[in-house]
N, C-alpha and C positions, 0 to 999 in steps of 0.2 A: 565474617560480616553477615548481618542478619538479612533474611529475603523481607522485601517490602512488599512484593508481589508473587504469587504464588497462582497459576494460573493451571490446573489438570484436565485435559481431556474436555474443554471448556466449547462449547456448540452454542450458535445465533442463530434461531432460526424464524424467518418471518413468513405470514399467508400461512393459507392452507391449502390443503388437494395437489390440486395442479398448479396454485401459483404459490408454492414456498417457495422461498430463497432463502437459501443457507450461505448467510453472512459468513458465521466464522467454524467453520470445519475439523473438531476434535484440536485445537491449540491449547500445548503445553508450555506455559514458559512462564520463569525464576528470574524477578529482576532485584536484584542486591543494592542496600542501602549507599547514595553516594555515586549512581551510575548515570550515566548520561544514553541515553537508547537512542536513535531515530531508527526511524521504522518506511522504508520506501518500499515502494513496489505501483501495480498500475493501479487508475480509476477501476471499483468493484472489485481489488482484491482482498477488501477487508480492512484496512487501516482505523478507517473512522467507527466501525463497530467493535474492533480491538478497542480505540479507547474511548468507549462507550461506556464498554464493559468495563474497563478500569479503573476509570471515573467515577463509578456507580451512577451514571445517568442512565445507564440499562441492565436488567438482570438476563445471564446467560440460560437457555435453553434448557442445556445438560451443563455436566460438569461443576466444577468444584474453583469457586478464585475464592484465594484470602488475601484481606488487606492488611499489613502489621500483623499478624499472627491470627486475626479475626476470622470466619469464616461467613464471608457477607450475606449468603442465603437464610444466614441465622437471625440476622437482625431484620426488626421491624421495619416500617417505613421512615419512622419520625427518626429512630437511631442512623439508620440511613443516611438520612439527609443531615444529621449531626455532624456523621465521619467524612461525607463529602464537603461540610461547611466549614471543619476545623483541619483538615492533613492533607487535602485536593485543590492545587492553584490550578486554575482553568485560562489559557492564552488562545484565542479565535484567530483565526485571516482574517475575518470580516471587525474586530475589534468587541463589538456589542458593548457600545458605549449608550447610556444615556442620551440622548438629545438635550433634553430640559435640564441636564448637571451640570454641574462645572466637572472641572477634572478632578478638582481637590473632591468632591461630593462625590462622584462617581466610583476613586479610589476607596471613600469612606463608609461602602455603601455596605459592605461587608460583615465591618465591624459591627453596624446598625442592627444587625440579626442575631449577632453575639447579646443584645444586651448594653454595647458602653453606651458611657455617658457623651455625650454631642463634643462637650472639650476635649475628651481623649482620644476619641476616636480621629476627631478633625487631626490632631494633631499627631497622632499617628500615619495618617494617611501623608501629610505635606512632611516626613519624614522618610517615607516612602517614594513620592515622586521627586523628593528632594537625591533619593538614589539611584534613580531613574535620569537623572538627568534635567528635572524640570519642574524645579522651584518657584522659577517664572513663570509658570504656566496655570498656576492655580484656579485663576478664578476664568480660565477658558474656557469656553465651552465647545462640544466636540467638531461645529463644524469649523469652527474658528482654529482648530488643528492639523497639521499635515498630516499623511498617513503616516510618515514615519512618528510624532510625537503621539498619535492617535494610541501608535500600537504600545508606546512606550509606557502610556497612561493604563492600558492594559494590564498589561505587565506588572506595574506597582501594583495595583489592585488583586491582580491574583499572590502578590506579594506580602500585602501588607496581614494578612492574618498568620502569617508564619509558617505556612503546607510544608511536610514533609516529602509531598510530591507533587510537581508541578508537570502538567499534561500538557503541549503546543500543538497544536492540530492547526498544520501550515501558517506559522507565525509570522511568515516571510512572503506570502503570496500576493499580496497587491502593495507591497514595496519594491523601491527601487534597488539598487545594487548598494549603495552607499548607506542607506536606512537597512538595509538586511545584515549589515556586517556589523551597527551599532547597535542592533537588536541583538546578535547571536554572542556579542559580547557580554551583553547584560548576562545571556545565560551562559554563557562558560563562566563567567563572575559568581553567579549562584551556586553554580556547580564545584567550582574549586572552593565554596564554604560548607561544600557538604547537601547539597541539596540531590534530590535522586528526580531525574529531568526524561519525561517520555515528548520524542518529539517526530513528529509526522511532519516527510517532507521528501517531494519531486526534484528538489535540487542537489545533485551529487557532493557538490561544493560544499554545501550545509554539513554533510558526517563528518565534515576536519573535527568539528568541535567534538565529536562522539567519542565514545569509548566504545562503541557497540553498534552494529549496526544488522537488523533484521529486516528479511526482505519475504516478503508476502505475495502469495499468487492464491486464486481461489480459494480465498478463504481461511488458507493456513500458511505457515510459516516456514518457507521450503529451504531460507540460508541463514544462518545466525552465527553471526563471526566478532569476535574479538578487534578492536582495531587501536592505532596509537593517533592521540590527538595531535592533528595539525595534518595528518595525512589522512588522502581519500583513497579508500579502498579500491580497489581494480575495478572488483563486480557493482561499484556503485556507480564507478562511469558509465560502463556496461549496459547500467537500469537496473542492474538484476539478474541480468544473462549467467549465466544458462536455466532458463527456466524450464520444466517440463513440458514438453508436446503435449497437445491436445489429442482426444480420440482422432477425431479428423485428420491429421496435422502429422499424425504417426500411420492411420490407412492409407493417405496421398506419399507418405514415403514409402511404406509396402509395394504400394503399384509402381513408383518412380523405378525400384531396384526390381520388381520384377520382369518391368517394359525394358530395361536397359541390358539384362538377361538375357532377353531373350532376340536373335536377329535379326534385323529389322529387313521387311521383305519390301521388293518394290513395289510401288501402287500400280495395281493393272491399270496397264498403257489400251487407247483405240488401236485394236490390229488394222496394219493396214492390209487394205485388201488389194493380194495381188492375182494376178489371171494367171488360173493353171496353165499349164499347154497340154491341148488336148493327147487323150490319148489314144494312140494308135491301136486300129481294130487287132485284133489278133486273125493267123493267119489263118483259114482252114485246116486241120488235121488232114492230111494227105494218106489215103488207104492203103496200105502197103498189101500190092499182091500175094493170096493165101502161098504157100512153096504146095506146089508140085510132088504127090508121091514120086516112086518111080515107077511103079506100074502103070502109071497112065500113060496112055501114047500119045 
């Protein structure tokens, strides 16, 4: 099976001098056509500039990503924004719907950039929310949507151009429990036709649907494991755990095992103060009579 993504030695780095931040930190990594990834780890370990850069909404530093066998540093701008408009379905938390569209308009809005014609595209888009779940909903407009229908409208729209790879950056974030499991349905549905799905996400729960599951701290990619759909991996309940010590983190353990080494003495105590008893003069040395020759008389 062929890599969709090909990620070497791949560095984000933003500022300069003193205020760079190195988003993403020499990340290698091969994701194969047909995969399902989520990707967890904490706030600022990199997620969202991972799929930044994957996405091609941002170019990496250093290093080397190819898309489909492409090699993205090589194309223009305009080509660019070609490969992200035709093989890259993009799913928000926050939705990024229209206001002023309906939902059918807002799915359709896509195709618009391709070039179709107003008929075909309309009518691809309401074949799309029609697989979404929401045929009925065409001529809604976004506030007139629940979150959960919001996100579902979403979905058809990064849908309906036909991506080879679809990006979710926290798809499930301001849903409830009941709208997150009819969402992640949608996508193990996509996935089981063949779609290769990157999906950023806090909830352990979420990788049942995975095939794959990387976990990110500073910037790089410190566990990347194999896993079987429907089951949540150990380290994902976990968070992540065991993650790396910090500098800090590893000298406060230095000192813990060196203090614990070493005996612990008691804290000088106030001596109390007690009265000598005085001490006795000594006695005079008593002169001991010279001895007598024997010739004296």
């Amino acid at each position: 099976m062929s890599d969709v993504i090909e990620l070497t030695n791949v560095s984000k780095i933003y500022g300069f001098g003193n205020a760079t931040t190195v988003a993403l930190d020499e990340v290698t990594l091969n994701v194969k056509k047909g995969e399902f990834v989520a990707i967890m780890g904490a706030s600022g370990s990199g997620k969202s500039s991972l799929l930044n850069v994957i996405g091609l909404l941002d170019r990496p530093t250093h290093g080397t990503y190819s898309l489909g066998g492409r090699v993205v540093s090589r194309l223009r701008p305009n080509r660019l924004a070609k490969a992200r408009r035709d093989h890259i379905g993009f799913i928000f938390q926050s939705f990024n719907l229209l206001p002023r569209l309906t939902a059918l308009d807002n799915v359709a809005l896509p195709l618009a950039y391709k070039g179709m014609t107003q008929t075909k595209r309309l009518k691809q888009a309401g074949q799309a929310l029609e697989d979404v779940g929401l045929s009925d909903r065409e001529y809604y407009f976004p506030k007139n949507l629940s979150g959960g229908e919001a996100q579902r409208v979403a979905i058809a729209r990064a849908l309906v151009g036909g991506p080879s790879l679809i990006i979710a950056d926290e798809p499930t974030g301001n849903l409830d429990s009941v709208n997150s499991k009819i969402v992640l349905e949608l996508l193990a549905e996509l996935h089981a036709k063949g779609s290769t799905i990157l999906m950023v996400t806090h909830n352990p729960e979420l990788t049942r649907y995975a095939t794959r599951v990387l976990y990110m701290h500073d910037g790089g990619i410190m566990f990347d494991e194999q896993t079987k759909i429907g089951e949540v991996p150990l380290r994902a309940k976990r968070g992540g755990q065991a993650k790396p010590k910090t500098d800090e983190e590893e000298q406060l353990e230095g000192v813990s095992i060196f203090m614990t080494a070493i005996p612990a003495k008691k804290a000088p105590g106030r001596k109390k103060l007690t009265k000598k008893p005085a001490k006795k003069p000594k006695k005079a040395a008593q002169r001991k009579p010279a001895k007598r020759s024997g010739n004296n008389k």
